[in-house]
C-alpha positions, 0 to 999 in steps of 0.5 A, a space after each residue: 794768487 795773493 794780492 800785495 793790498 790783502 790785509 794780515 793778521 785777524 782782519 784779513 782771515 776774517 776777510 778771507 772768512 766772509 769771501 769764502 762763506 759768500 761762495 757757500 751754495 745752501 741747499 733748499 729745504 725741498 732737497 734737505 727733505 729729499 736727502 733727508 727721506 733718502 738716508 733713513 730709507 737707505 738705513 732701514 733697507 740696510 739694517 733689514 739686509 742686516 736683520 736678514 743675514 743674521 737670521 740666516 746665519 744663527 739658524 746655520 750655526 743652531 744647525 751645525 751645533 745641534 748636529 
């Protein structure tokens, strides 16, 4: 709950800026890597499922037009 001997205005935002940025947990650079390796990994799966599907259903479609 609010303390009575909290500041207001600029200098208790500021305050409650500082406090909350101390709480903040920054990630080591191992797991930025880590994370990092993960998306364009997961990207490059993706866009190939993509790629895939796309062929698949331009070949159909030729097909169905070229009837």
């Amino acid at each position: 709950m609010a303390d009575n001997k909290e500041k207001t205005g600029v200098a208790g935002w500021w305050s409650g800026v500082k406090s909350e940025f101390d709480k903040i947990i920054w990630p080591t650079q191992d797991t930025i890597t880590r994370q990092s390796v993960a998306v364009i990994l997961s990207s490059v799966v993706i866009a190939l499922i993509i790629v895939f599907f796309d062929m698949i259903i331009t070949r159909g479609v030729d097909l169905i037009v070229n009837l």
